[in-house]
C-alpha positions as CSV (number, residue, x, y, z in Angstrom):
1,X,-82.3,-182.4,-64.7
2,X,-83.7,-185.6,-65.2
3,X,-82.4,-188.7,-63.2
4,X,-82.7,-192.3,-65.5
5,X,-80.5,-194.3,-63.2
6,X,-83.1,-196.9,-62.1
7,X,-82.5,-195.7,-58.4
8,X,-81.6,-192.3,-56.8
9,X,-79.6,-192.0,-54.3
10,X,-80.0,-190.4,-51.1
11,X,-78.0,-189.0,-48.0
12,X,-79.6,-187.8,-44.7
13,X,-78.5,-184.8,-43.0
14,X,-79.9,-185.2,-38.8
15,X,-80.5,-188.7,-37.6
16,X,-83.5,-187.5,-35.1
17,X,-87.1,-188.8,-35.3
18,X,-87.5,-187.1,-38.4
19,X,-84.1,-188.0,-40.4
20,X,-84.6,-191.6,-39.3
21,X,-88.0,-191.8,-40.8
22,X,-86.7,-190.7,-43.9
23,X,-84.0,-192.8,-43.8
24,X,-86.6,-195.7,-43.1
25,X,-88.8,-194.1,-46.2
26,X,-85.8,-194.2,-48.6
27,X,-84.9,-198.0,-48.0
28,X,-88.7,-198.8,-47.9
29,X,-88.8,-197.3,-51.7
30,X,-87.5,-199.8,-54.4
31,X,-86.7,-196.8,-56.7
32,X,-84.2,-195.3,-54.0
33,X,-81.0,-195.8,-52.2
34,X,-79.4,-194.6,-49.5
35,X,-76.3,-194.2,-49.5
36,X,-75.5,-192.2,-46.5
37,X,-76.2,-190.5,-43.2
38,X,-74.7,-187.5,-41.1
39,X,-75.3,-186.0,-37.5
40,X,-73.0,-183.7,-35.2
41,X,-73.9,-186.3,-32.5
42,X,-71.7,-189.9,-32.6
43,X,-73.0,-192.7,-33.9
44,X,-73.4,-195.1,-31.4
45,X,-75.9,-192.4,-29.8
46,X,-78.2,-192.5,-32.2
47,X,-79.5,-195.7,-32.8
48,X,-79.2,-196.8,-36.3
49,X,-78.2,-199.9,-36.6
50,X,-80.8,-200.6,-39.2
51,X,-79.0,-198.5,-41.7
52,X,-75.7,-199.8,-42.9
53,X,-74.3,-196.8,-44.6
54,X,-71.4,-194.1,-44.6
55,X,-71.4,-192.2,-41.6
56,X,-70.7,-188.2,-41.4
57,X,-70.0,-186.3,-38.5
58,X,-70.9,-183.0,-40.5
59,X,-72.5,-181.9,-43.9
60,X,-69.3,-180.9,-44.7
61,X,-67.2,-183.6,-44.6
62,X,-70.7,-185.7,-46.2
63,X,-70.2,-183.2,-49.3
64,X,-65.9,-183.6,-49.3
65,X,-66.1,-187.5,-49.6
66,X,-67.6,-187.1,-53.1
67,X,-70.1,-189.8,-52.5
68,X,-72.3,-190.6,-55.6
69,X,-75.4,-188.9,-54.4
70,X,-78.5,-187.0,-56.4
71,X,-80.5,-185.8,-52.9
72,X,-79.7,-184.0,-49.6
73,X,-82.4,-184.3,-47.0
74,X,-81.7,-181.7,-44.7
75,X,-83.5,-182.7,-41.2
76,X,-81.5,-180.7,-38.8
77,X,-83.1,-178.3,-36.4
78,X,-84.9,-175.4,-38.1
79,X,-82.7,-172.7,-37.8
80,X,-79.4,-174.9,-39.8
81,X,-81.7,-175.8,-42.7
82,X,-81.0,-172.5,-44.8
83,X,-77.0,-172.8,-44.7
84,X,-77.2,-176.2,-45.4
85,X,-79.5,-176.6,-48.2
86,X,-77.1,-173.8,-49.7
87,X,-74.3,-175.9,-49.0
88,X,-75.5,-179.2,-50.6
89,X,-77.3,-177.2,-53.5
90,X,-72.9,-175.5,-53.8
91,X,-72.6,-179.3,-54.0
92,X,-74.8,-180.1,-57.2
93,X,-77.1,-181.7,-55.0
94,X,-81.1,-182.0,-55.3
95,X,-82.1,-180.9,-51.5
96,X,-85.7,-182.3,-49.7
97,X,-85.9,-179.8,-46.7
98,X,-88.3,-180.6,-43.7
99,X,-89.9,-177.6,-42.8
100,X,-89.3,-174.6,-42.8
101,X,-87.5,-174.2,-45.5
102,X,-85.6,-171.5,-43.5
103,X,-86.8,-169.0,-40.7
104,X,-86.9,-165.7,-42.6
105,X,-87.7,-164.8,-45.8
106,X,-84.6,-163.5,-47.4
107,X,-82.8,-167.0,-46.4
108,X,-85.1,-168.9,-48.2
109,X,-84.8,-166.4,-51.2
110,X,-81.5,-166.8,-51.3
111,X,-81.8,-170.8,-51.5
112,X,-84.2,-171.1,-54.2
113,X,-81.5,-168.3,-56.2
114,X,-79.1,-170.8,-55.6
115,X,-81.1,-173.8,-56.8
116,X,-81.6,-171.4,-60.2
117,X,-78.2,-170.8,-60.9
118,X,-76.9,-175.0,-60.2
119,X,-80.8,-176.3,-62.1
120,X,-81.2,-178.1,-58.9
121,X,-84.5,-179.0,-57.1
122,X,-85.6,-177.9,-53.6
123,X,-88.1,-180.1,-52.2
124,X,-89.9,-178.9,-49.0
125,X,-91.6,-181.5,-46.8
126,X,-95.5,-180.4,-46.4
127,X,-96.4,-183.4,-45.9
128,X,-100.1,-182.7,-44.6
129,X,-101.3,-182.2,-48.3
130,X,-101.5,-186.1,-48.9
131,X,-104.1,-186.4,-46.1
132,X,-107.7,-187.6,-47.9
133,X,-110.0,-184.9,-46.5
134,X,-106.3,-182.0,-47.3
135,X,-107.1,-183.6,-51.0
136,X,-110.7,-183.7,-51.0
137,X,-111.1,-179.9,-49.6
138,X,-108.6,-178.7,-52.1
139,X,-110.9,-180.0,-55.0
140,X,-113.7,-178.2,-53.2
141,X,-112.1,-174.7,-53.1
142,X,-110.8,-175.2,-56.6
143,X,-113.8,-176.3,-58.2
144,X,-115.9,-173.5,-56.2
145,X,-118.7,-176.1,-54.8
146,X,-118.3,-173.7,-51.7
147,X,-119.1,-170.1,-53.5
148,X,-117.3,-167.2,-52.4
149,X,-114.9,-168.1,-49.1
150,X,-116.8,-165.9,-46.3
151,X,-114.3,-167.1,-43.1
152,X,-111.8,-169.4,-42.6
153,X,-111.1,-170.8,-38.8
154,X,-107.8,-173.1,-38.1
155,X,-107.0,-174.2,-34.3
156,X,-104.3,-175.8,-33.4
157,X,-104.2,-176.9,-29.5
158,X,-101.4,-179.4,-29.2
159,X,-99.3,-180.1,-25.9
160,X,-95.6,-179.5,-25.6
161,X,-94.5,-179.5,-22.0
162,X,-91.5,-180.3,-20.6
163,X,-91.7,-184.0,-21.8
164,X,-90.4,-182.3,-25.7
165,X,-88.5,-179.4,-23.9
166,X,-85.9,-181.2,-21.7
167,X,-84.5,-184.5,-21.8
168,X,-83.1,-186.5,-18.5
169,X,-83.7,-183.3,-16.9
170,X,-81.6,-181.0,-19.1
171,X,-82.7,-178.2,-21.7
172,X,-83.1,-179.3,-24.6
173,X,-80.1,-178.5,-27.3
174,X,-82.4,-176.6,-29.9
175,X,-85.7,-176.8,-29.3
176,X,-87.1,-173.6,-27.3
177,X,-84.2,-171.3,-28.5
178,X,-85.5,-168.6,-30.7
179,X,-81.8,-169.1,-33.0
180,X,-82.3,-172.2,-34.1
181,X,-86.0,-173.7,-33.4
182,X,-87.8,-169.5,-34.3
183,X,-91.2,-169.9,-32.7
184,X,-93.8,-172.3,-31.8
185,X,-95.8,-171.4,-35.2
186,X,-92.3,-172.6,-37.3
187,X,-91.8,-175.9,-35.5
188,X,-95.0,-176.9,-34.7
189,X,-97.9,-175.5,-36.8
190,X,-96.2,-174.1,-40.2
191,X,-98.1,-177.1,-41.6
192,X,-101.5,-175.4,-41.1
193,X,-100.2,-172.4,-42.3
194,X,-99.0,-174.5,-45.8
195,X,-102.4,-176.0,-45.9
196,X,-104.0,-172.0,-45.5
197,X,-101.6,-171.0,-48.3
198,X,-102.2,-173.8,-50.6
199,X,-106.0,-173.7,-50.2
200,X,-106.9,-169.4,-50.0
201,X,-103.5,-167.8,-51.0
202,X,-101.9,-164.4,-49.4
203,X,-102.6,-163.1,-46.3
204,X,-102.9,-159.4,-45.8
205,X,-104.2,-157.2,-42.5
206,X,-102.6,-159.1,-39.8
207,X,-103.4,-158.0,-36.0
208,X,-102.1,-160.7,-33.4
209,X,-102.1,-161.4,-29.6
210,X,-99.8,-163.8,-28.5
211,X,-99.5,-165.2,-24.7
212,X,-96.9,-167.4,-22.9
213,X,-99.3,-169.3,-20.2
214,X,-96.7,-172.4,-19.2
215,X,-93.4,-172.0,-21.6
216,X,-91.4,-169.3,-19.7
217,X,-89.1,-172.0,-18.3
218,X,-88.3,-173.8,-21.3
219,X,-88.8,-171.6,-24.7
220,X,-87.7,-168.0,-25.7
221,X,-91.1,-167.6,-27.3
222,X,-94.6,-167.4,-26.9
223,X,-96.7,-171.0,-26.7
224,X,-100.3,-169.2,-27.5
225,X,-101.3,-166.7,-30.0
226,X,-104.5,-165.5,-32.3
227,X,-104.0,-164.5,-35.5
228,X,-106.8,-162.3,-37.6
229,X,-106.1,-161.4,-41.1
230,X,-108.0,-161.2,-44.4
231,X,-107.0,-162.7,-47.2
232,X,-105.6,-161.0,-50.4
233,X,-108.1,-163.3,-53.0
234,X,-111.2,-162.3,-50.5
235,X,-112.3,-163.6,-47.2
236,X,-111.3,-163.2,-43.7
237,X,-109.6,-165.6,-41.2
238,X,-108.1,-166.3,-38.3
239,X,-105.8,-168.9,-36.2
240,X,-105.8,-169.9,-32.7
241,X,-102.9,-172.0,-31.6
242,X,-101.2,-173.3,-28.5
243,X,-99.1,-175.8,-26.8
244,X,-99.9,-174.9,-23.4
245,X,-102.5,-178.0,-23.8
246,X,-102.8,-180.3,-20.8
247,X,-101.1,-183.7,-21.5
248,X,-101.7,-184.3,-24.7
249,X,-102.8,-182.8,-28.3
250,X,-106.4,-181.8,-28.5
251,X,-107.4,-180.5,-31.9
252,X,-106.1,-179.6,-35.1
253,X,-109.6,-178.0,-37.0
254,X,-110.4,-176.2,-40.4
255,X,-113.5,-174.5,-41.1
256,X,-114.7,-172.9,-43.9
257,X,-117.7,-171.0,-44.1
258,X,-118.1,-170.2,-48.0
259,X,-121.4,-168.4,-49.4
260,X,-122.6,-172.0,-50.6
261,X,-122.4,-174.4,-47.9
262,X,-119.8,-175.1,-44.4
263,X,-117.0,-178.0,-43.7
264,X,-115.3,-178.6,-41.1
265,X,-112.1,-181.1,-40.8
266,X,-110.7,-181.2,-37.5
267,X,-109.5,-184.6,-35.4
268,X,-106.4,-184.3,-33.5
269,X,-104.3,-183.7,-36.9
270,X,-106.8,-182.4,-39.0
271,X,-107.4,-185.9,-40.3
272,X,-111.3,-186.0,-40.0
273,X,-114.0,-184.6,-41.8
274,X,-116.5,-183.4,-38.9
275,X,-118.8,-181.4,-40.4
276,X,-119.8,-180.8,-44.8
277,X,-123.3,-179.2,-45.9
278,X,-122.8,-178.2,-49.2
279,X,-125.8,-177.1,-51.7
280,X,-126.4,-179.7,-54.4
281,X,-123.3,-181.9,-53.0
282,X,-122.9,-185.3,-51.4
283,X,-120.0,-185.9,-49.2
284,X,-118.2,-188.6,-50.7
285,X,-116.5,-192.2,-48.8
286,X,-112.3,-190.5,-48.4
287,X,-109.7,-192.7,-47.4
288,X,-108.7,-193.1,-44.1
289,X,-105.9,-190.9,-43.1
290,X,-102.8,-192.4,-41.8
291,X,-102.1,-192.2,-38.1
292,X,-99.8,-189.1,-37.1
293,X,-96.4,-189.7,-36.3
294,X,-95.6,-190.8,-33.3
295,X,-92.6,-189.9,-30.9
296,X,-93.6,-191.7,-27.4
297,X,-94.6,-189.3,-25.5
298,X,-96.0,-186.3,-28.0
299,X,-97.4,-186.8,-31.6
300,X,-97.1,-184.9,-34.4
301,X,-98.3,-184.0,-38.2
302,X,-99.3,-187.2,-40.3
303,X,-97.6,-190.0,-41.0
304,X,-97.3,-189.0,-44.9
305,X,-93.3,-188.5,-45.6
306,X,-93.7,-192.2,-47.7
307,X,-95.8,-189.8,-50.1
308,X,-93.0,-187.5,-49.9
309,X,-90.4,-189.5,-51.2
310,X,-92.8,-191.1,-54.0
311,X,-93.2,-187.5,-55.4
312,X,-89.3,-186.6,-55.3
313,X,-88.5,-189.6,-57.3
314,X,-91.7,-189.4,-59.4
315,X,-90.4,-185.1,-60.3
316,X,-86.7,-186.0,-61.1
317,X,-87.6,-188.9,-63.3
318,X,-90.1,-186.4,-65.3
319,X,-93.2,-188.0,-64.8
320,X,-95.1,-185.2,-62.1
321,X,-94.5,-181.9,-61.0
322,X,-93.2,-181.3,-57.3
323,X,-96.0,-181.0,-54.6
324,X,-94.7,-178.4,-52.8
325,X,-92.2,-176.3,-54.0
326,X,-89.4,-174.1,-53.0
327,X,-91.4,-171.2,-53.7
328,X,-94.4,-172.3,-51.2
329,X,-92.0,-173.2,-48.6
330,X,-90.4,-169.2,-48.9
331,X,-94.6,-168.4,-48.4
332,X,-95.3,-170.1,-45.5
333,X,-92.1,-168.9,-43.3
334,X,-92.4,-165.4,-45.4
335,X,-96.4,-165.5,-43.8
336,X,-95.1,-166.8,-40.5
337,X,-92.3,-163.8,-40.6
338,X,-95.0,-161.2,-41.2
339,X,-97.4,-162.7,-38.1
340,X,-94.6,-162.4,-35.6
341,X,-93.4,-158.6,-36.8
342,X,-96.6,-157.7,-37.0
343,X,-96.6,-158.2,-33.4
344,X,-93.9,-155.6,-33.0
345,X,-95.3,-152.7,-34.6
C-alpha cells in the first residue's frame, strides 16, 4: 500500500469552495500533484483558471480516462459522497472524503468493506483536530489531568440564512434538501460531533428537541435542536446547536467539567481557550489557531485542510498513521443517525 513515487497524485471530485481549496492544498504541497479535476457544472462556471489540469464532467468519465492517479477527493454535496467513494475505491483509488463520510450508517459500512477488499485507504476530512487548543484538550482527557469526566457542554450557534440557502434569488441546488445535504447537524456541525467522539467515545441515552425557528422556506430540516445523552465510558452531555443566528456565527464552545478541574474552549470555531482551572496544572502558551475558512458572506470550520493533505501523504508513504479514519467517519454520521431517529420514537 505504500506509495515511493516522490509525488502522489491527486484528482478532485466538486470544484465548490471546498474542492477548490483542496485543489489549492494539493499544488501548495511539493510532495503532491494534481493531476485532475471534475464537476457536473461546465468549466468556464467555475472559476479555475489557476489549475491547469484535465477536466471531467463526471466521476465517471474521470475514472474511464485511466489517468495515473493514487487519490480521489470526493467534495461533492453530502448525500453523493457514499456512491462515489465506492466508485473511485471500484477504481483502485485511495479516497479523502470531506465530511460525512456518507449520511447513514450502513453506506458508510459498505465503503470501508470496499476499501478492505481493494487495500485502499479512506481518508475523512475532520479537519478541526489540528486546531492547538483540539490538540491540547485531547492530551488532557488522555492523560487524565481532568479526573473522571462529570459533563460535557458543546454549542454551536452559527448563522445560515438565505445568504447560503439561495443564490441570485433561486434555491439552492443541494443545500436544504434532506436527499442530498441530510440535516443541519451533517453539513454544518458533524465536526463537533468528531471532536465529542474523538475526545469521550460512544454516546448512549439520547433524548432530543429539535425546532425550525427561520428555515421553513429554505431547508427540509430542522435549524435548532438540544441533544442530552450520557456517554458509554461515563459522564453526561449535551449539545445545543442552531443556525437561526442573526447575521453572523456566534459561538462554537466546549466545556468540560471533570472531577479535577473545568476548561472551556469556545471562540466563534472553537479556536480559543476561554476558561482552564486544573488542580496542580498550568495552562501552557498554544499556538494560534488558523483563521476559519472563509466563503464571503458565511464562515465555516478552520482553515486546517493543509494539515489534511500533509497527513494523507505522510500515511501512504509509511511514515504516520491516518488522523481520522474511515472508521471514525462511520461514528460520527452513525451518532448523528441515532440523534435524528431518536427523534422519531
Amino acid at each position: 500500500m505504500t506509495i515511493t513515487a516522490e509525488k502522489i497524485k491527486f484528482a478532485v471530485v466538486g470544484c465548490g469552495h471546498i474542492g477548490k481549496r483542496h485543489a489549492t492544498m494539493i499544488k501548495q504541497n511539493s510532495e503532491c500533484e494534481l493531476i485532475a479535476l471534475c464537476d457536473i457544472k461546465p468549466k468556464k462556471d467555475l472559476a479555475i483558471e489557476q489549475f491547469d489540469v484535465p477536466f471531467f464532467s463526471s466521476i465517471d468519465d474521470l475514472l474511464a480516462a485511466d489517468l495515473e492517479v493514487d487519490v480521489i477527493c470526493i467534495c461533492t454535496p453530502n448525500g453523493f459522497h457514499a456512491e462515489q467513494c465506492n466508485k473511485a475505491l471500484d477504481a483502485q483509488k485511495h479516497v479523502v472524503c470531506e465530511k460525512p463520510m456518507g449520511l447513514t450508517k450502513a453506506e458508510c459500512e459498505g465503503v470501508i468493506f470496499k476499501a478492505l477488499n481493494v487495500s485502499k485507504q479512506v481518508f475523512c476530512v475532520m479537519q478541526n483536530r489540528y486546531s492547538p487548543p483540539s490538540v491540547w484538550v485531547k492530551e488532557i482527557v488522555e492523560q487524565k489531568k481532568l479526573g473522571d469526566i462529570f459533563m460535557v457542554q458543546i454549542n454551536c450557534f452559527w448563522n445560515r440564512d438565505d445568504r447560503y440557502y439561495f443564490k441570485d434569488g433561486k434555491k439552492h441546488e443541494w443545500k436544504g434538501i434532506k436527499k442530498t445535504d441530510g440535516g443541519t447537524l451533517f453539513t454544518q456541525f458533524s465536526h463537533f460531533i468528531d471532536i465529542m467522539y474523538w475526545l469521550f467515545g460512544d454516546i448512549k441515552d439520547i433524548e432530543v428537541k429539535f425546532a425550525d425557528f427561520t428555515h421553513k422556506h429554505s431547508t427540509e430540516f430542522e435549524d435548532s435542536g438540544i441533544v442530552h445523552f450520557n456517554f458509554v465510558n461515563g459522564g453526561m452531555g449535551n449539545i445545543i446547536y442552531s443556525t437561526a443566528v442573526w447575521d453572523k456565527n456566534f459561538e462554537s464552545s466546549l466545556t468540560i467539567q471533570g472531577s479535577k478541574g473545568t476548561i472551556k474552549i469556545g471562540g466563534q470555531y472553537m479556536n480559543e481557550v476561554e476558561y482552564c482551572h486544573i488542580e496542580n496544572y498550568e495552562m501552557p502558551t498554544l499556538p494560534k489557531a488558523n483563521p476559519p475558512n472563509d466563503y464571503g458572506h458565511y464562515k465555516g470550520s478552520a482553515a486546517n485542510h493543509h494539515y489534511v493533505f500533509e497527513n494523507v501523504i505522510d500515511v501512504l508513504k509509511g511514515r504516520k498513521m491516518a488522523t481520522t479514519n474511515a472508521l471514525e467517519g462511520l461514528k460520527v454520521v452513525d451518532i448523528i443517525e441515532r440523534i435524528y431517529n431518536s427523534a422519531k420514537n
